[in-house]
C-alpha positions, 0 to 999 in steps of 0.5 A, a space after each residue: 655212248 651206251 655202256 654194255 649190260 647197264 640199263 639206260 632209261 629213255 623216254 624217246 625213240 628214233 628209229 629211222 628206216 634206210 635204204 641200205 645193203 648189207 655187205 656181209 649178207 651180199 659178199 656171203 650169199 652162197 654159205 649163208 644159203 647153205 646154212 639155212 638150208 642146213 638149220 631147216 633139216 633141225 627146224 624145218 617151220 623156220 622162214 627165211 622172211 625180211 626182217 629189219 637189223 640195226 647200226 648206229 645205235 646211240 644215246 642223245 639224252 633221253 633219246 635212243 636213236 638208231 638206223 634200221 635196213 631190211 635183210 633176210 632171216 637167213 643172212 641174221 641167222 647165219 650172221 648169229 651163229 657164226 658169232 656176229 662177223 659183223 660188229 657194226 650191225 645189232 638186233 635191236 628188239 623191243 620186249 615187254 616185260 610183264 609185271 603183275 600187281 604183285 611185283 612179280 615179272 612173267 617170263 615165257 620158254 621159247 618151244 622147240 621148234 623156233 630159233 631158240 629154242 630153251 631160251 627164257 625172256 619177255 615176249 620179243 622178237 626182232 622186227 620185221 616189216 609190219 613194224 614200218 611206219 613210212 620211214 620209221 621203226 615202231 619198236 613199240 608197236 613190236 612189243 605190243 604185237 609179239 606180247 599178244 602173239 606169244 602169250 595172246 594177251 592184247 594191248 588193253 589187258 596191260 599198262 604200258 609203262 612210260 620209257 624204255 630201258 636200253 639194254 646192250 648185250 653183245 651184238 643185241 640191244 634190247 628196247 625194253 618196256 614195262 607192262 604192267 597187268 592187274 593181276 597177282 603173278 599167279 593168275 597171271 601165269 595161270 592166265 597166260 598158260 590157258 592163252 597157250 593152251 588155245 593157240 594151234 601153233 605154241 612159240 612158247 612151252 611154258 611161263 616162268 615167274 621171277 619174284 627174286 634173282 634166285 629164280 634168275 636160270 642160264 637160260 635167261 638171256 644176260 639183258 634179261 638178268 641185268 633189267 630184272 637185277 635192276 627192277 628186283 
């Protein structure tokens, strides 16, 4: 079992593709259509694309095992709003989590225009179907992919570090990974906000820097205040 809000360390992942059918999305077609087509009048650039949900989530060791299915954005969005109906399903997202050489973690506000909006935390984001490796989920090939997205800084500017830190919190579960950058917290700000400012489309408004829990805000997601109670 993996306890809620309490990090667990794994230096595995097996992160199986199924071939399934979501019943909720299936039994709900018509509402979930009908709020998306509602959130697109607030968020007009949101697209319903696939994406890849999670079941069966467990510990085996060191190991973290899950099943991935595809769905559509639309029926995720639908399912997070109407406070997860479906308690067997989870968002199971990698995030990296950047570290500077100070100790210091660089954190990004997500803009206005995406899915949500406000929120403080690593580069992250569900997985989608570039995360495929035949029959597996390449969790950490997301992180790397949305770490260079969102602050558009590439594998070969970081260390990653070994393992993953397993965070449940409510119907999400994050895969964190450590990446550490060789530079102090300020230039790494300074740094991702010059990377933001060359980017035509910004999924993120601004780079927050967290040294102690006092920097810790509401708009903090509560996995993100348990990894960095945990690391601080």
């Amino acid at each position: 079992m993996i306890s809620q809000d309490v990090p667990h360390r794994v230096s595995r992942l097996e992160l199986n593709l199924i071939d399934w059918q979501w019943p909720f999305a299936e039994a709900r077609r018509g509402q979930i259509d009908a709020h998306f087509t509602d959130a697109l009048r607030d968020k007009p650039s949101m697209f319903n694309g696939r994406i890849l949900l999670a079941r069966d989530a467990r510990c085996v060791g060191d190991v973290f095992r899950a099943n991935y299915f595809e769905t559509d954005f639309a029926s995720f969005l639908a399912w997070r709003d109407w406070g997860f109906p479906d308690r067997d399903i989870f968002n199971g997202f990698g995030a990296g989590a950047l570290r500077s050489n100070d100790g210091i973690y660089a954190l990004g506000e997500m803009s206005a225009h995406t899915a949500n909006a406000g929120k403080i935390y690593f580069p992250a984001g569900t997985p989608d179907l570039n995360d495929i490796r035949g029959d597996r989920v390449d969790i950490p090939g997301s992180i790397f992919r949305e770490t260079e997205e969102e602050t558009g800084l590439a594998s070969d500017d970081y260390h990653a570090v070994d393992g993953w830190d397993i965070i449940l919190d409510g119907q999400m579960t994050a895969i964190i990974q450590t990446l550490d950058v060789d530079m102090p917290g300020d230039v790494l700000r300074a740094t991702l906000e010059a990377n933001l400012a060359e980017q035509k489309e910004q999924e993120l408004s601004g780079i927050h820097l967290v040294r102690t829990i006092a920097d810790f805000t509401d708009a903090m997601p509560r996995y993100v205040r348990t990894f960095l109670t945990a690391r601080l």
